[in-house]
C-alpha positions, 0 to 999 in steps of 0.5 A: 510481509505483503498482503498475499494471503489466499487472494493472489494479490498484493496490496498497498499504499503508496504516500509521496509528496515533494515536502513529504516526510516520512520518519515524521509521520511515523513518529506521529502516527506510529504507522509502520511504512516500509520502502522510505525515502527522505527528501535529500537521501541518496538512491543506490544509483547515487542520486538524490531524492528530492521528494519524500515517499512510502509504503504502507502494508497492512500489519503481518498478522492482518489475515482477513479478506480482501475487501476488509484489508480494504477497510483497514486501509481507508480506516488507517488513512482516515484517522491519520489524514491530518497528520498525514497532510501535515507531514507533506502528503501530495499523492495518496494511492492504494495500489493492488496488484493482481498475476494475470492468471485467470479472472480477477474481479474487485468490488467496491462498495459505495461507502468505500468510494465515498470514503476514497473520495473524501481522502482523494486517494487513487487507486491503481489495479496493476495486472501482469504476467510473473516471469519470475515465478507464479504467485499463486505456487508461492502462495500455496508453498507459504500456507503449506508451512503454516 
């Protein structure tokens, strides 16, 4: 499940490296990612991946603020860094993805910036219009549920 919780948003991060292998750094972490790609394995359309990738959500039951999601993130990649550029990790980016529906702000504290940094991870804001459905109604249809 993505991190949609009653922010609006959906956060990730993407790992990918041409030598990237990701059931490896999963055995050796137990980080569960989701949307894998091996090196060598063929795409739906037949064509063959010839670098390795990620995803990487926080666990289902994560209900914490946005910015704490933030944390648990750089927390994970943190104490996996080494494993995680063993295992082939070229390009490390945290990805959060905002529906254009009014103002949408995010903070960074400075600590977070250093600890992006010492990483060298990226992190790409992606903002658009849903033409599929509005993410805010899902979101308040799946809490109504709960």
């Amino acid at each position: 499940m993505k991190y949609r919780r009653r922010f609006y948003l959906d956060i990730f991060c993407a790992f990918w490296g041409e030598n990237f292998v990701p059931k490896k750094l999963q055995e050796m972490t137990g980080l569960q990612f989701t949307v894998i790609r091996e090196i060598g394995e063929k795409s739906e359309y037949g064509l063959i991946y010839e670098s390795g990738s990620a995803t990487l959500y926080p666990p289902e039951d994560y209900d914490d603020s946005a910015s704490d999601v933030l944390d648990w993130f750089l927390d994970t990649v943190s104490d996996h860094i080494e494993a995680i550029r063993e295992c082939g990790v070229e390009d490390l980016t945290m990805w959060i993805m905002y529906p254009l529906e009014g103002q949408r702000n995010w903070a960074f504290s400075v600590e977070q910036l250093k600890i992006m940094g010492k990483l060298g991870m990226a992190v790409c804001f992606s903002a658009a219009e849903r033409e599929d459905s509005d993410l805010k109604t899902e979101i308040e249809a799946m809490y109504e549920k709960e």
